[in-house]
C-alpha positions in Angstrom: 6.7 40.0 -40.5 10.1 39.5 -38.9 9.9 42.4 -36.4 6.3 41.3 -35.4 7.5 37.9 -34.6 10.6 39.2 -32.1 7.6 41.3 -30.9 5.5 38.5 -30.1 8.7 36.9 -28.7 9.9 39.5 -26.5 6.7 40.0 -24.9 5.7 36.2 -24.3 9.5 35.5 -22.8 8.9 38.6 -20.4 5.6 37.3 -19.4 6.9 33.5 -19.1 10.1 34.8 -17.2 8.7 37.1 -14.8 11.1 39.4 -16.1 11.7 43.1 -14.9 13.5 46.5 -15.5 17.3 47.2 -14.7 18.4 49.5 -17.2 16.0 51.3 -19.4 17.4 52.6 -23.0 14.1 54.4 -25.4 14.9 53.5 -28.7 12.7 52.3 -31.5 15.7 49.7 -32.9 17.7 48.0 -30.1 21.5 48.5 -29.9 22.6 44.9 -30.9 26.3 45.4 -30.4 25.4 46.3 -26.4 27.0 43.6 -24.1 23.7 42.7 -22.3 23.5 41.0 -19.1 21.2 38.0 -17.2 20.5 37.9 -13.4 19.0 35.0 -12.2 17.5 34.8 -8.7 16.0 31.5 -6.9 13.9 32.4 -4.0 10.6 30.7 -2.5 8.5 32.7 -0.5 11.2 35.2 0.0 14.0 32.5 1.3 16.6 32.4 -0.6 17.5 29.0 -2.4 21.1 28.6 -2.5 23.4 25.3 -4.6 21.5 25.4 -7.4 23.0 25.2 -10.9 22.1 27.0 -13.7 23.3 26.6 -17.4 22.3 29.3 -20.0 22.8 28.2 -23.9 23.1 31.0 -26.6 20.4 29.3 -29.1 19.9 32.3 -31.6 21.6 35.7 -32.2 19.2 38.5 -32.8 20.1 40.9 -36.3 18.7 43.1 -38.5 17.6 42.4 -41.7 16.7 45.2 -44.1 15.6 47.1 -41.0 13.8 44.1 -39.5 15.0 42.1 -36.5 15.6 38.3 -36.9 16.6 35.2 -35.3 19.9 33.3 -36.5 20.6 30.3 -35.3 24.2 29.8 -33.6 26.6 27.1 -34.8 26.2 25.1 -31.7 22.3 24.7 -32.8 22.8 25.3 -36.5 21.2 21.9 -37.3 18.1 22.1 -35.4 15.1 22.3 -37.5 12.4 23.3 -35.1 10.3 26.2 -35.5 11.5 28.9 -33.0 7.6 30.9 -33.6 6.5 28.4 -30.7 7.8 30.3 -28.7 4.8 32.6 -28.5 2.3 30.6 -26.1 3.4 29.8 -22.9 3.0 26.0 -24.2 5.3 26.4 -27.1 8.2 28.0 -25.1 8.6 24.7 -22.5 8.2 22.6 -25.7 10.6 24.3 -27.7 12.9 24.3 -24.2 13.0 20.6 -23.8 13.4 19.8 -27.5 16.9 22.2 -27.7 17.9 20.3 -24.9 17.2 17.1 -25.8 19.2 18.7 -29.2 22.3 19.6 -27.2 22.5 16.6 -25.4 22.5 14.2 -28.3 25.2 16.4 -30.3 27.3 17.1 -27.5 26.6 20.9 -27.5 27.7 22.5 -24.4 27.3 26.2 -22.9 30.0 28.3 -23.2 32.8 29.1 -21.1 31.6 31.4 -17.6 27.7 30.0 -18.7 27.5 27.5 -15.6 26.8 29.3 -12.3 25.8 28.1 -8.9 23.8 29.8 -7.0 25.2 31.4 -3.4 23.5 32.3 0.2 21.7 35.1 -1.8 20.5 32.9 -4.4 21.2 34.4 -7.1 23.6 34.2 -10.3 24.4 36.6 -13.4 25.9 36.3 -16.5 27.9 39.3 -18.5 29.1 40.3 -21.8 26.1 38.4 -23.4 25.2 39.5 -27.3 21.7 40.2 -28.4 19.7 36.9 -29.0 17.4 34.0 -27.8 19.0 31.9 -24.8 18.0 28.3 -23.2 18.1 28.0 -19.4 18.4 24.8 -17.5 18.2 24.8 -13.7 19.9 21.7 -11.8 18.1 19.9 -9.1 18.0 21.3 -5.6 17.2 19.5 -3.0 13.5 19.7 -1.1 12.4 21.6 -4.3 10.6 20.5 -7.5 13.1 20.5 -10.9 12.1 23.6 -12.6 11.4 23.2 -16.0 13.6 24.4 -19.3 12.5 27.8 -20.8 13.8 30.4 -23.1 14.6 34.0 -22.6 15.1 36.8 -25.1 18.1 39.5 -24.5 17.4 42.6 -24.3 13.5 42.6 -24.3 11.0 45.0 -24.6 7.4 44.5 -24.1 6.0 47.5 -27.1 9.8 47.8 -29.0 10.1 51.3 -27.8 11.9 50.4 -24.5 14.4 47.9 -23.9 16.0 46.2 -21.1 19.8 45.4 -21.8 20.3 43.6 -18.3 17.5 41.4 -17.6 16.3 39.9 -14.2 14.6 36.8 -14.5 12.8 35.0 -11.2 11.2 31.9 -12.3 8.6 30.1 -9.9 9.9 28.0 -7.3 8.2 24.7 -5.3 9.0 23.2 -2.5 8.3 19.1 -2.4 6.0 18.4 0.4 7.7 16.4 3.5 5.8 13.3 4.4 4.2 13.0 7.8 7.1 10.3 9.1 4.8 7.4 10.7 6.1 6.2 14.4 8.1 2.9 14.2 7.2 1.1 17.2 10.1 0.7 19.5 11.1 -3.3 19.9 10.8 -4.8 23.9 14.0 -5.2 25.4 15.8 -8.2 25.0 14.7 -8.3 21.2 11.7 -10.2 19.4 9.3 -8.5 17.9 6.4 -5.9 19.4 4.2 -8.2 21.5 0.8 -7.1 20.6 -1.6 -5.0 22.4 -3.0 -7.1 25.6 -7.1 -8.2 24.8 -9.6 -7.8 27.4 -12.0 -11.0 27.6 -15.1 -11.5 29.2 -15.3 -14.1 31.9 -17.3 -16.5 31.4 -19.8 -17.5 34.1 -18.9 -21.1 36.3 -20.9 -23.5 36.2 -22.4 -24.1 39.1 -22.0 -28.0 40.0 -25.1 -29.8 40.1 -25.0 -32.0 43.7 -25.2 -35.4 43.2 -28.7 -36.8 44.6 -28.2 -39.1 47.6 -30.2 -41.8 48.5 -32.4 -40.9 51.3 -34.5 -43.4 53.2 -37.7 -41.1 53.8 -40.6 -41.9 55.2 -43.8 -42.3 53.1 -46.1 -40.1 52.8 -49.4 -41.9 52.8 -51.9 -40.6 50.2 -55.4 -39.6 50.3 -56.8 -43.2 49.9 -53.8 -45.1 51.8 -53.8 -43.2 55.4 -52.3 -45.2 57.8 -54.1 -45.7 60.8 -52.7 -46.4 64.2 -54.3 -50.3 65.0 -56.6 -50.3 68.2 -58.0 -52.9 69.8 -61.5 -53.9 67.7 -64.3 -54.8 70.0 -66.1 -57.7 68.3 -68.8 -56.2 66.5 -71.7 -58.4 64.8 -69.2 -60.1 62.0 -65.6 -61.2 63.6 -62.8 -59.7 61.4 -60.6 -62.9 60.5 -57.1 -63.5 62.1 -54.0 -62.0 59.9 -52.3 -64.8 58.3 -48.9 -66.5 60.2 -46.0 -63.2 60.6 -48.5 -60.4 60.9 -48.1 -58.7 64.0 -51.5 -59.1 66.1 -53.8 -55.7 66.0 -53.0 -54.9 69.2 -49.1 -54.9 68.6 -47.9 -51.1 67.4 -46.3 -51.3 64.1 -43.1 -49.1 63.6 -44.3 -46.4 61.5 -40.2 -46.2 60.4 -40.7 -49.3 58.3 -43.7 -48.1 56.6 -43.1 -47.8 53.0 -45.4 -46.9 49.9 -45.5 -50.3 47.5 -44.0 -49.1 44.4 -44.7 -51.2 41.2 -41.1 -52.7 40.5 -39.6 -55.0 38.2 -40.0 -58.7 39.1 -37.3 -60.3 40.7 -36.3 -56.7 42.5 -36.4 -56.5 46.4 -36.3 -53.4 47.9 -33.7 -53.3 51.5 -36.1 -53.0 54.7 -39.5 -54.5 52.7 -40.5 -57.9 53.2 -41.0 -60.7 50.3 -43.0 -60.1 47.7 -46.3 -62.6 48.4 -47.3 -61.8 51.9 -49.9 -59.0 52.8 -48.6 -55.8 54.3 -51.0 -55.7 57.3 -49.3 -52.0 58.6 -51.6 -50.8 55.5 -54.5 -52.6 57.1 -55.9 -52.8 53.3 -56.6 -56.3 53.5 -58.7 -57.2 55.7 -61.4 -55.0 53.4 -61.3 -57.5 50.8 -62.0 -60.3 53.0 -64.5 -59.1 54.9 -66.7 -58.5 52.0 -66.1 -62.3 50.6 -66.8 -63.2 54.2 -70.1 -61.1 54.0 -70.8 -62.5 50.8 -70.4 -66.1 52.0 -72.7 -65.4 55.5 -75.4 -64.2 53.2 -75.1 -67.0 50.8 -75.2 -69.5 53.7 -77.7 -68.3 55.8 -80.2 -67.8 52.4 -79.9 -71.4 51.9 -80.1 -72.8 55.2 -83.3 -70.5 55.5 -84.9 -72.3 52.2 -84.3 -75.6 53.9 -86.0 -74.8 56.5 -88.5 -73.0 54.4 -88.7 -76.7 52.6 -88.8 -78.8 55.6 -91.9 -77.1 56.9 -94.1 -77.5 54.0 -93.4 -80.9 54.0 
């Protein structure tokens, strides 16, 4: 049961680890007493990643028991009490990483003496003389890169138990940290103040056009279709006389000026329009009344001479 669980061990660490061949030994059983060895190389997408730290902790030792291989804790980690099997899923391995780091952390456990490295302008760090068992790497921050996570190794390894490396070369996967598109800072005016902002375009509006202020015009009137002036003539005397005009109307044979010829408008009482004579007297340039009286005039002749013809009428039969 033992040697099936290193089996299970050594083959999930080489796949998690990206781990391959140095130095091949065939053996069924691993030489234990072997100094092994641990090359570490940071590199992303074949650049080499230099300044990075890198701590390896011995966790376990690996030994035989009654011809089976086992896991012993070290003294450093002798009180942990986590179950080292989860180290067979991919899953298991980072969780059983972080939990023996938190575990050294909070009892001061520190890697031993030559077990820090940095990495130089190859990128790249090993570690010698190591004895057989299960080891805890931590990788320090590095700038532009993500912080690899914790994750366990087994020294040597072997992915069937028949061969077995004794110096192991481990690449784990790098990332880089994607740079942010830097957005352009707008450069102040001179002088100071801030960025005055982008000029708008406006529409003109349309002028107004200024309305002209209506003038007062004397015009001349424009006689309708029932109040055509006509020029006065002399009137020969026809069988009924056409009465004189009353006292200020120029005689019919006198030209009127046709300039002070204006339209009667019906205005307010008391109003007097400039250049038109006082409301009460007949405008005779319209030569409208004179219709008016000749027809009461008409109406009068009749009237007399119908009665003076029943007098006579009278007279004669008497």
């Amino acid at each position: 049961m033992k040697k099936r669980f290193i089996t299970a061990v050594l083959l999930m660490v080489a796949c998690v680890s990206q781990l391959t061949v140095s130095v091949l030994a065939v053996s069924t059983i691993p030489d234990l007493t072997r100094p092994c060895s641990l090359t570490i190389e940071m590199k992303y997408e074949g650049v080499n990643i230099p300044n990075a730290q890198i701590a390896i902790y011995h966790v376990a030792d690996t030994v035989m028991d009654n011809g089976d291989m086992t896991l012993v804790l070290t003294t450093g980690f002798g009180g942990f009490t986590g179950d080292l099997a989860a180290i067979e899923t991919t899953e298991g391995n980072q969780a059983l990483a972080v939990s023996l780091r938190t575990y050294a952390s909070n009892n001061g456990v520190a890697p031993a003496a030559g077990h820090i490295q940095v990495t130089g302008t190859g990128g790249k760090v090993s570690f010698t003389n190591l004895k057989a068992g299960l080891y805890l790497v931590l990788t320090g921050y590095v700038a532009g890169y993500r912080t690899i996570a914790p994750y366990m190794l087994m020294i040597p390894t072997s992915p069937d138990l028949q061969t077995w490396t004794y110096d192991v070369f481990a690449e784990p996967k790098t990332e880089i940290i994607p740079t942010a598109t830097p957005t352009a800072t707008p450069t102040p005016p001179p002088g100071g103040g801030s960025t005055p902002p982008p000029p708008t375009t406006q529409t003109p509006r349309p002028t107004a056009t200024p309305t002209p202020t209506p003038t007062t015009t004397p015009t001349t009137a424009t006689p309708g279709p029932t109040s055509t002036p006509t020029a006065p003539t002399t009137t020969t005397p026809g069988p009924t006389s056409t009465p004189l005009p009353p006292s200020g109307t120029p005689s019919p044979t006198e030209k009127p000026d046709m300039q002070e010829v204006i339209i009667p408008k019906t205005e307010e009482p008391g109003t007097v329009t400039p250049g038109r004579p006082s409301p009460g007297l007949p405008q005779t340039g319209l030569l409208m009344w004179p219709i008016p009286v000749m027809a009461v005039a008409g109406v009068l002749l009749f009237v007399g001479g119908w009665v003076g013809n029943k007098k006579q009428k009278t007279k004669g039969e008497q």
